[in-house]
C-alpha positions in Angstrom: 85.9 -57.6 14.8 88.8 -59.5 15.9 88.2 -58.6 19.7 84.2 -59.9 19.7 84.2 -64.0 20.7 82.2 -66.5 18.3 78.8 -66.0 20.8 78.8 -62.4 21.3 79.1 -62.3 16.9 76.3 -64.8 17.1 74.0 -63.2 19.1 74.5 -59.4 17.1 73.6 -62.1 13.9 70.7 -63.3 15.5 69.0 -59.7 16.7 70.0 -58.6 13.0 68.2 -61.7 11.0 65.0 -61.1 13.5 65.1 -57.2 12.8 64.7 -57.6 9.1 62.0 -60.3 9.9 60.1 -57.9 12.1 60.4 -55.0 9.1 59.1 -57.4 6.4 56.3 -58.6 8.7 54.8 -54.8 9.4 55.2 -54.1 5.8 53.1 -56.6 4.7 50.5 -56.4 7.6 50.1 -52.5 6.9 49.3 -53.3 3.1 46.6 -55.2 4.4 45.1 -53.3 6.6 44.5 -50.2 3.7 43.5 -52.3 1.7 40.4 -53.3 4.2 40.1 -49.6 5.0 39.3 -48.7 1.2 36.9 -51.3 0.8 34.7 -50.4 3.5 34.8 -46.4 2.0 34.0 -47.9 -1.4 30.9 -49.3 0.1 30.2 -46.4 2.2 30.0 -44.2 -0.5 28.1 -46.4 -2.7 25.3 -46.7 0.5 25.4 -43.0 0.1 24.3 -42.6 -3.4 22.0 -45.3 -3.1 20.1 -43.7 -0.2 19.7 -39.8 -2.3 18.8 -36.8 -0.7 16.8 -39.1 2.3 19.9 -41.0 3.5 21.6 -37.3 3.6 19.4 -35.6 5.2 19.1 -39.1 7.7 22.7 -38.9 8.1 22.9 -34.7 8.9 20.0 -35.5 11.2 22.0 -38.0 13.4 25.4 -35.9 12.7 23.4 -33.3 15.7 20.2 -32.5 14.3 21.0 -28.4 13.6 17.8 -27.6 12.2 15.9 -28.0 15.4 17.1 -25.3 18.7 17.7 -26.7 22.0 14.0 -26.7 23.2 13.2 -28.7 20.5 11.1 -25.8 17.9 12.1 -25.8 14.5 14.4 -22.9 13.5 14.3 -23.3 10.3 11.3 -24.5 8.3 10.6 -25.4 4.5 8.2 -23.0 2.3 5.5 -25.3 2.6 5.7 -25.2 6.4 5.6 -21.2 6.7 2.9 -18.6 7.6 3.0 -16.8 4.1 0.1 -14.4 3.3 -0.2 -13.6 -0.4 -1.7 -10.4 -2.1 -1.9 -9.6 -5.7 -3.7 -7.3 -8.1 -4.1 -7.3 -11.8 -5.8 -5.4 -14.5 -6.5 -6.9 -17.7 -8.6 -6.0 -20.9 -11.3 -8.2 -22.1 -13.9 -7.7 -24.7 -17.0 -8.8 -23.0 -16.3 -7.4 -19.5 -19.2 -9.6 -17.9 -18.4 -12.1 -19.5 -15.0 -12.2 -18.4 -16.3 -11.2 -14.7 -18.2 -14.6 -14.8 -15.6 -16.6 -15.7 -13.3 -15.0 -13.5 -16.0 -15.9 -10.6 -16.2 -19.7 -11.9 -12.4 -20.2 -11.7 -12.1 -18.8 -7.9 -15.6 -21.2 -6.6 -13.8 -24.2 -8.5 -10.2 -23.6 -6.6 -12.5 -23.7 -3.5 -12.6 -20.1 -3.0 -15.3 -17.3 -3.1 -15.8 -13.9 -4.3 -15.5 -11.0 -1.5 -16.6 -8.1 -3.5 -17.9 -7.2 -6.9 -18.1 -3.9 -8.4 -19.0 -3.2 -12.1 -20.2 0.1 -14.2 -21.6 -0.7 -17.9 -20.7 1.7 -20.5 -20.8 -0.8 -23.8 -16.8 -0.8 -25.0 -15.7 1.4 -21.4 -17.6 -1.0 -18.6 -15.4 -1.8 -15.9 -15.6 -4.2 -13.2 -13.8 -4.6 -9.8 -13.4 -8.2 -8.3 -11.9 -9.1 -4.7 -11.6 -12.6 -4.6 -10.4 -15.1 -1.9 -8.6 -18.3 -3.1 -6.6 -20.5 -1.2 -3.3 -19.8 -1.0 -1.8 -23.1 -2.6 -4.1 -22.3 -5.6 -2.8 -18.8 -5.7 -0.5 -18.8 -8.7 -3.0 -21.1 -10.7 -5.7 -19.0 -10.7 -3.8 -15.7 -11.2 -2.7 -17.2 -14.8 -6.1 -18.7 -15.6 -7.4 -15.0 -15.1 -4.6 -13.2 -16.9 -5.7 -15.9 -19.8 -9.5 -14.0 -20.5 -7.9 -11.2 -22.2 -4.6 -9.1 -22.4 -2.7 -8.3 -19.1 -2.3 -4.4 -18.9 -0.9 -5.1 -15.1 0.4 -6.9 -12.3 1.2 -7.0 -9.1 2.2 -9.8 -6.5 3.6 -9.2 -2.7 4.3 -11.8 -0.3 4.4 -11.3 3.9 5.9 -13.6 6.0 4.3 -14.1 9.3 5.8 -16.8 10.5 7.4 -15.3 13.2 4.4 -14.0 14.5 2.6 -16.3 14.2 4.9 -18.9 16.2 4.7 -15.6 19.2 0.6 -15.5 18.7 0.9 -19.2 20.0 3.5 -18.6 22.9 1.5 -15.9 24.4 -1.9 -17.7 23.9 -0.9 -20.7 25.7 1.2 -18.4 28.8 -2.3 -16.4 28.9 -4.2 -19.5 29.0 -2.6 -21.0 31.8 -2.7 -17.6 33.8 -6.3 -17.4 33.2 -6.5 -21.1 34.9 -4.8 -19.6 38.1 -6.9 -17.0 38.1 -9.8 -19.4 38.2 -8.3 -21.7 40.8 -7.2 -18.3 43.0 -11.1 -17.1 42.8 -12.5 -20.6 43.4 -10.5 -20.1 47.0 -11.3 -16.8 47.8 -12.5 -15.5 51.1 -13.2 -11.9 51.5 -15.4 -10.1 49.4 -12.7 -7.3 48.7 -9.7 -10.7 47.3 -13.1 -12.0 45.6 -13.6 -8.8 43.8 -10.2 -7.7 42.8 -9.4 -11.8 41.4 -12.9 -10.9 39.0 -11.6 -8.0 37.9 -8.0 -9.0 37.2 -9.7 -12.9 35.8 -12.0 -10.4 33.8 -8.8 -8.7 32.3 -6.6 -12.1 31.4 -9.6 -13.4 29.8 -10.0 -10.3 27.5 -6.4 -10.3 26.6 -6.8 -14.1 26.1 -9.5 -13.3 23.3 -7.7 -10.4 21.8 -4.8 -12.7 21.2 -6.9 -15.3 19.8 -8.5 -13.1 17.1 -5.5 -12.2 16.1 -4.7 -15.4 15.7 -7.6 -15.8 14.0 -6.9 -13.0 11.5 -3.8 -14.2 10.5 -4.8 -18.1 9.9 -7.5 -16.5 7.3 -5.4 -14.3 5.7 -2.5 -17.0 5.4 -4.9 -19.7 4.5 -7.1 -17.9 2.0 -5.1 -15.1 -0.8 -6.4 -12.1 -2.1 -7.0 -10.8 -5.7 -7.7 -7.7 -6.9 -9.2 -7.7 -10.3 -9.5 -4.8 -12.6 -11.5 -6.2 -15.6 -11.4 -3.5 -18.6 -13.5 -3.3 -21.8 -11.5 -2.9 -25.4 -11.8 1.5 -25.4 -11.1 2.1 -21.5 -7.9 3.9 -21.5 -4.3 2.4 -21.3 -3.0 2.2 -17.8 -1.3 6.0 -16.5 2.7 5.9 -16.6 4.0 6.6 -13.8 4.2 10.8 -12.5 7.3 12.8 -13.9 8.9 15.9 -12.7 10.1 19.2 -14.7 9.1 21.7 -17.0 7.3 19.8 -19.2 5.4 17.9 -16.9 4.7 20.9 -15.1 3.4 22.5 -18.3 1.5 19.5 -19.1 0.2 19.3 -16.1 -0.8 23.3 -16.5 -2.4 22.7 -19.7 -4.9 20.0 -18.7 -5.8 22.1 -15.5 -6.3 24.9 -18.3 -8.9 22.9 -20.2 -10.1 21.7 -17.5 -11.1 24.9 -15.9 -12.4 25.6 -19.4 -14.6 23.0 -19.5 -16.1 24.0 -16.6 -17.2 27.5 -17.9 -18.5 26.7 -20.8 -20.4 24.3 -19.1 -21.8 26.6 -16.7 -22.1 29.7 -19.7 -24.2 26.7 -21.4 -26.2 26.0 -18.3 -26.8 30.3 -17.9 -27.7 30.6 -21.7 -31.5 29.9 -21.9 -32.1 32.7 -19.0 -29.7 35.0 -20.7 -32.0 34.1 -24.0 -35.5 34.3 -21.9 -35.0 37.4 -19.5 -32.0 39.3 -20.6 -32.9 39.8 -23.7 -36.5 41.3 -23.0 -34.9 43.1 -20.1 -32.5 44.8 -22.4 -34.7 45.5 -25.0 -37.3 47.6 -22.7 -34.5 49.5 -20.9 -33.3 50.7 -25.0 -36.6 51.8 -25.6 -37.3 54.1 -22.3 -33.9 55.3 -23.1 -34.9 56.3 -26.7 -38.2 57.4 -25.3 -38.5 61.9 -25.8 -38.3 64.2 -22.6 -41.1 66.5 -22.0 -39.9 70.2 -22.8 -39.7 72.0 -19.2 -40.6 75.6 -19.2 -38.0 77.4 -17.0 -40.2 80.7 -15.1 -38.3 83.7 -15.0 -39.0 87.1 -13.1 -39.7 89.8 -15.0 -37.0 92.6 -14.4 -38.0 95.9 -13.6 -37.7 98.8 -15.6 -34.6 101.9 -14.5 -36.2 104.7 -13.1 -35.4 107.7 -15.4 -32.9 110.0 -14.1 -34.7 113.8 -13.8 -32.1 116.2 -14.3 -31.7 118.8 -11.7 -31.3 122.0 -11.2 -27.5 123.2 -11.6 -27.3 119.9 -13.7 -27.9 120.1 -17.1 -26.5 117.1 -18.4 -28.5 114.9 -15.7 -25.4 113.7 -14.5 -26.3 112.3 -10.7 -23.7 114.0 -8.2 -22.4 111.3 -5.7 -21.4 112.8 -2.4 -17.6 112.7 -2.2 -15.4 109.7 -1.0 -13.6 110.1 2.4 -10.1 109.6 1.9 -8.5 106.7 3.4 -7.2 107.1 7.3 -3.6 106.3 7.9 -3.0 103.8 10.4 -1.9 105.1 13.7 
């Protein structure tokens, strides 16, 4: 320290004193500035919960939009905004069947709907009936539990299809066919030979045919997606329960056995009971003549015989007292060369 002169000490004094200055001043200037910083965070997230699910969904929107592709059609859509064809069936027992059938009817013609078929057998406590009914498809689950409300549900089923997809294709290929069919047009409309004028007919002929395939279709699918289908079995209180699903195995296959048993039964004593008034009517008469031309006598036949003729008497001869006959004599038997 001894070697540094009174200004060079001054100067190291100086650049110290505005060092410790410069420190204090950053400190207090960085305090500052976090303190701004939180407050504006503080209000962000209090904006945030004051906007809900809209200022979210605002915010992911503008963050790059990632619902929507690059050509701008939604990838991604809610449940309301889908193509979804509903189909359900049900069986339920009521104890007025047609009664039940009506009211069945009256619920589907309020929702907006209509009735597409209607089949029904009467047999007092086993009368069935079978109802196809069309309901729109945002009324689908209403009506569904109105009906299962007219007596006890026995059964249920419910499927959905999603045809979105498709349908979003139906569209794309309606509007490409569309516009082909327009060039079509304009290519006949300048046509100058007979032979370009009759091949753009037939080939116009065949893009307008497709063009109305692909709009039935279309069609189809916006009827079955805006209108639901329910099958209805409506049961009286003695029809029988619903039939458990098939089992494999002996006894199964023994049960199964012994129904085909009595059912093959059934059918011959039904058909013995259909044969039994001509087994009474003919058969019996029948039988009774045939026992009593067997038990009917034979006339005696009298068998002819020839009468026999009597054996000459033997005379005896002379030299022959006893009347023996005298045979000529035997030649003996020739030996064999």
């Amino acid at each position: 320290m001894g070697g540094i002169g009174p200004r060079r000490r001054g100067m190291v004094l100086a650049a110290a004193l505005v060092a410790v200055l410069a420190a204090a001043g950053c400190g207090g200037g960085s305090g500052g500035s976090d303190t701004a910083a939180e407050q504006p965070a503080a209000g962000a997230e209090g904006g945030a919960d004051r906007a809900g699910p809209a200022g979210a969904a605002d915010a992911q929107a503008g963050a790059g939009q990632p619902g929507k592709a690059e050509g701008g059609a939604p990838t991604d859509l809610r449940v309301d905004q889908r193509a979804i064809i509903y189909t359900g069936s049900m069986r339920v027992q009521v104890q007025d069947v047609d009664r039940a059938a009506r009211d069945a009817i009256a619920l589907t013609t309020t929702a907006g709907g209509f009735v597409g078929g209607d089949q029904r057998r009467s047999a007092d406590g086993d009368a069935t009936a079978e109802l196809t009914l069309r309901v729109p498809a945002g009324k689908f689950t209403t009506v569904v539990d109105e009906i299962a409300k007219l007596g006890t549900r026995q059964r249920q089923e419910i499927s959905t299809e999603d045809v979105t997809e498709e349908t979003v294709d139906l569209d794309a290929r309606i509007t490409t066919q569309r516009a082909r069919v327009e060039n079509g047009r304009r290519l006949l409309a300048r046509a100058t030979s007979i032979t370009d004028l009759v091949s753009l007919e037939n080939e116009l002929a065949r893009r307008e045919a497709d063009l109305a395939s692909l709009e039935a279709k279309k069609r189809r699918l916006a009827d079955l997606t805006a209108l639901s289908t329910i099958t209805v079995s409506l049961v009286g209180p003695e029809a029988r329960p619903v039939e458990e699903e098939e089992q494999v195995g002996f006894l199964a296959g023994l049960d199964a056995g012994w129904k085909v048993f009595l059912a093959s039964l059934t059918v011959l004593l039904t058909v013995l009971g259909a044969l039994l008034p001509w087994l009474v009517t003919v058969g019996v008469p029948v039988a009774l003549l045939v026992w009593l031309l067997r038990r009917r006598p034979r006339p005696a036949l009298v068998a002819a015989t020839p009468a026999t003729a009597a054996p000459a008497a033997v005379t005896p001869a002379a030299g022959n007292p006893a009347g023996v006959s005298s045979q000529p004599p035997v030649p003996g038997a020739r030996s064999a060369p």
